[in-house]
C-alpha positions as CSV (number, residue, x, y, z in Angstrom):
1,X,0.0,0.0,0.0
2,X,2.9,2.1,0.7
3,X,5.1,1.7,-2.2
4,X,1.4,2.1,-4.4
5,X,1.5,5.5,-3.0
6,X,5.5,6.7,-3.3
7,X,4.3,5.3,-7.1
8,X,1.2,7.6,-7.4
9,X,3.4,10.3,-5.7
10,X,6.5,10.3,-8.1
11,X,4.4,9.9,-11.2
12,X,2.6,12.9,-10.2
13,X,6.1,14.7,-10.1
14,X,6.9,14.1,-13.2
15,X,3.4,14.7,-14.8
16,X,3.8,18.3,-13.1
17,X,7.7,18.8,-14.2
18,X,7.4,17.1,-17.7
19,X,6.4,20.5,-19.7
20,X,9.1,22.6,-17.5
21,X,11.8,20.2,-18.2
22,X,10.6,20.1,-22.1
23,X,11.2,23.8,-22.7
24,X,13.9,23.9,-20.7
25,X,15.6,20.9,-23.3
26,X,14.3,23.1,-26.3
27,X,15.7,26.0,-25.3
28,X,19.1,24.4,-24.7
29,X,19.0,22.7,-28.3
30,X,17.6,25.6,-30.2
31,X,19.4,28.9,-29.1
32,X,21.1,31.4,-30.3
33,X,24.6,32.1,-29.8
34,X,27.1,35.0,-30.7
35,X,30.3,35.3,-32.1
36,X,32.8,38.1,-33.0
37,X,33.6,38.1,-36.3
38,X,35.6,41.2,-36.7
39,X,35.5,44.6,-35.4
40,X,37.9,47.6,-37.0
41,X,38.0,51.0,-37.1
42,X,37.1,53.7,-39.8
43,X,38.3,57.5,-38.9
44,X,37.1,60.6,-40.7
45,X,37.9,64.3,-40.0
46,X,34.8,64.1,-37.6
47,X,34.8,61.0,-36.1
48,X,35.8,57.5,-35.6
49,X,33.6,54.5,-36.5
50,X,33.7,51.2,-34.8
51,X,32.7,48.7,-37.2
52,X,31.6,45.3,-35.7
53,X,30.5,42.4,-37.5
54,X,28.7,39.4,-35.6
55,X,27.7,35.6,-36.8
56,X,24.8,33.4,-35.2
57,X,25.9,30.1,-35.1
58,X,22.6,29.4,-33.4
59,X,19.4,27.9,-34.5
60,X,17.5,30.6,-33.7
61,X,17.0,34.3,-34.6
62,X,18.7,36.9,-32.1
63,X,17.9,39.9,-31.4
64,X,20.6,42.5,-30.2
65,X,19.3,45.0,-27.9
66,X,21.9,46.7,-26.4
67,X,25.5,47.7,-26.7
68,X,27.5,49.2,-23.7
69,X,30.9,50.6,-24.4
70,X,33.0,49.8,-21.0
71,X,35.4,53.2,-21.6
72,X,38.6,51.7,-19.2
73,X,41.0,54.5,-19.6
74,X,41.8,57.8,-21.6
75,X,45.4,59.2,-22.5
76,X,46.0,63.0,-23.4
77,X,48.3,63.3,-26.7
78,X,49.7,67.0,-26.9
79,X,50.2,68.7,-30.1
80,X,52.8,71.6,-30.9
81,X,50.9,73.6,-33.6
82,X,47.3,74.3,-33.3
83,X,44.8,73.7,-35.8
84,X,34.0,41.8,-48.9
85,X,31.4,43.9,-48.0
86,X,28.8,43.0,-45.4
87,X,26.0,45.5,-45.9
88,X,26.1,47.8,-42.6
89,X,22.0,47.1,-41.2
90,X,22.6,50.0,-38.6
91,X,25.0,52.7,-37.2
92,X,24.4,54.1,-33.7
93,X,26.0,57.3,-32.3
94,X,28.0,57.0,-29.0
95,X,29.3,60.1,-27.1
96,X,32.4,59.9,-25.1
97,X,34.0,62.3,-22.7
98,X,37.8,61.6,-21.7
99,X,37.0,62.4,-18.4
100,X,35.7,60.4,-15.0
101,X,37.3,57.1,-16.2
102,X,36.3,54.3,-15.9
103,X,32.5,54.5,-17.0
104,X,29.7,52.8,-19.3
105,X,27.7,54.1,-21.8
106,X,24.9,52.0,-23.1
107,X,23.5,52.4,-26.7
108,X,20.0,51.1,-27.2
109,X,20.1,48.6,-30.3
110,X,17.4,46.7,-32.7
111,X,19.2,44.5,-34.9
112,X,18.3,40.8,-35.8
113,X,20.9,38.3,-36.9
114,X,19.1,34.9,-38.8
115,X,21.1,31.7,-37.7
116,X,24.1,31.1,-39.9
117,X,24.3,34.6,-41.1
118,X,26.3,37.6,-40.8
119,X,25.4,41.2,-39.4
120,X,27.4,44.2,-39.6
121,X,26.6,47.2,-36.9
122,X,28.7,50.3,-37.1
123,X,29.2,52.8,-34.1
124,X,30.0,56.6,-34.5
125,X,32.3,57.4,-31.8
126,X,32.9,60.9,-31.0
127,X,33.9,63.3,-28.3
128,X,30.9,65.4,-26.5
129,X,30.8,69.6,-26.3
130,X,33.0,69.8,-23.2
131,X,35.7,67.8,-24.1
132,X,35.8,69.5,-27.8
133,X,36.3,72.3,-26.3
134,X,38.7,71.8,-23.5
135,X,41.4,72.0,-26.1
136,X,43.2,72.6,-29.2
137,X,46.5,70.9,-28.6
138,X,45.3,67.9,-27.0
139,X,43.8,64.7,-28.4
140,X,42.4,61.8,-26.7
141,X,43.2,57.8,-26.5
142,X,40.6,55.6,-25.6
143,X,41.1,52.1,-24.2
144,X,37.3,50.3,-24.3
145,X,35.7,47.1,-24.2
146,X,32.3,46.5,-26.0
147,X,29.1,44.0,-24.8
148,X,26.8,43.4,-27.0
149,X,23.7,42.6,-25.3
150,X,21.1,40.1,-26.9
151,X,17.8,38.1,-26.4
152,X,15.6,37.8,-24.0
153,X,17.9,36.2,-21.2
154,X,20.8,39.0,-22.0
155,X,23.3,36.9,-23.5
156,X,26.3,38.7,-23.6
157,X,29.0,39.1,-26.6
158,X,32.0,41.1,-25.5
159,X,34.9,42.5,-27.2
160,X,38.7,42.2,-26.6
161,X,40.5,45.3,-25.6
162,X,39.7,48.4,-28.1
163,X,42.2,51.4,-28.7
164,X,41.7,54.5,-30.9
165,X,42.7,57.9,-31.0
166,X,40.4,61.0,-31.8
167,X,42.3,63.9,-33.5
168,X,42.4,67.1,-35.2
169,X,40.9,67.2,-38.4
170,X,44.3,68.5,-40.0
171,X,46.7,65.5,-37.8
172,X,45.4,62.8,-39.6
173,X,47.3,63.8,-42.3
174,X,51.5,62.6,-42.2
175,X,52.7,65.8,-41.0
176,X,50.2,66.2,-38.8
177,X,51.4,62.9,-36.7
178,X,54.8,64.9,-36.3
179,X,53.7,67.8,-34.2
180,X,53.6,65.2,-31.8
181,X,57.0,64.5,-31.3
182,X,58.3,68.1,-32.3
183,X,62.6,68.7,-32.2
184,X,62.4,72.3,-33.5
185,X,63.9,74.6,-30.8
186,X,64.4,74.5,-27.1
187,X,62.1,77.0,-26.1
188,X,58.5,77.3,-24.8
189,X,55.6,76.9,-27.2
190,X,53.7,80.0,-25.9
191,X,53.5,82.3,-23.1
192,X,49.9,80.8,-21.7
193,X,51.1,76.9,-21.4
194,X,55.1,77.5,-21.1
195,X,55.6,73.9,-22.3
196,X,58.6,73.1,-24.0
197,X,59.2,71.0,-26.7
198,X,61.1,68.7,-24.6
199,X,58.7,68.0,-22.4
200,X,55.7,67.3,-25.4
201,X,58.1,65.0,-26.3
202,X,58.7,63.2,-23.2
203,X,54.6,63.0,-22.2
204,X,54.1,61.9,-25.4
205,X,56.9,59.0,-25.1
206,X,55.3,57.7,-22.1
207,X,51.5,57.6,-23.3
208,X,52.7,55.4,-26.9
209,X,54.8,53.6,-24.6
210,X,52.2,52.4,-21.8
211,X,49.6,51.7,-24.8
212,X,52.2,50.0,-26.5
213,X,52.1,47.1,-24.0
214,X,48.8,47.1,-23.9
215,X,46.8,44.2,-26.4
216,X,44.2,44.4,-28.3
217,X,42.5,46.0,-31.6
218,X,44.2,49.6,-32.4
219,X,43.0,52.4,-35.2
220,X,45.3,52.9,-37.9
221,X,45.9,56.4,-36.7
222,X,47.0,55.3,-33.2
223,X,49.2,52.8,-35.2
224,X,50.5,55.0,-37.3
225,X,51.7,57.4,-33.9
226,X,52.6,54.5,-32.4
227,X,54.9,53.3,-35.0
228,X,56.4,57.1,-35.7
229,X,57.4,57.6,-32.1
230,X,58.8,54.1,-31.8
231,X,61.2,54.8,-35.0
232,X,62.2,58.6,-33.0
233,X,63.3,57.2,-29.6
């Protein structure tokens, strides 16, 4: 009489769990799922663009629904002179401020990727009001992560370490990436700052080199300044 009941008792268990443990098999067999498939960097007089392509190797659609740009640390560059496609499906604008490191902005996204296929979702990244204006000899590095947030149970997708520099219109440009590392004359470089060109020189030195060390995907402008100031000390 006993054991009839323990029977009755664990067959009603599993009558009760059977549709729970059902979806919860379903939804571990057909998922989406992820993967970076490349993410580089475009730069323009006005900003730079983070370009980030993504593949679902899922079986199901995913849906990306936010994007938070983890901003680790900023660098300030001073300046002597003053002033196979995959079609993109969306670009977002981010605004960054070199300031109160580290923080997190978080971008609102709407982007599906099918199983099997490949999505491509661009980022403006530029610097906000205050920091434009702070000032005309001074650029900004920024060292960032990015996690891309997606489906309903927010999966996340992150990024290795990303490291770009945003400029001056006219230092894009070859001789721009000199005024960096200046050698002409001992003096100051005007009566407000009273910087020397030494001392550009040797701030500048110790910003490539801590980047240097540091891994991960790099713009071809910081590159470019990385590789000029390597070849002068």
């Amino acid at each position: 009489m006993t054991v009839g009941i323990i029977g009755v008792f664990i067959l009603g268990i599993f009558t009760l769990l059977g549709p729970i443990t059902s979806v919860l098999l379903q939804r571990s067999v057909n998922t989406s799922d992820l993967e970076l498939v490349d993410a580089t960097f475009e730069e323009s007089a006005e900003a730079t663009t983070l370009d980030i392509k993504v593949r679902n190797t899922g079986e199901e659609v995913a849906y990306l629904k936010e994007a938070n740009f983890n901003v680790e640390r900023t660098w300030e560059l001073w300046s002597t002179i003053f002033p196979g496609r995959v079609p993109v499906t969306g670009n977002y604008d981010v605004s960054l401020t070199p300031a109160d490191t580290p923080y997190t902005r978080t971008v609102k996204l709407s982007e599906r990727v099918d199983p099997e296929e490949v999505d491509r979702v661009t980022f403006t990244l530029t610097l906000n009001d205050r920091a434009k204006a702070y000032s005309e000899k001074t650029n900004y590095v920024f060292l960032t992560t990015v996690d891309l947030v997606y489906d309903e149970d927010d999966m996340v997708m992150s990024s290795e370490n990303l490291l770009f520099i945003r400029e001056l219109p006219w230092q894009q440009a070859e001789s721009g990436v000199k005024t960096y590392y200046p050698y002409e004359g001992p003096g100051a470089l005007d009566g407000d700052q009273g910087m020397s060109f030494r001392k550009v020189r040797a701030h500048n030195e110790d910003v490539v080199d801590e980047i240097g060390r540091i891994e991960g995907i790099r713009s071809q402008s910081l590159e470019a300044l990385i590789r000029y100031i390597s070849q002068k000390t």
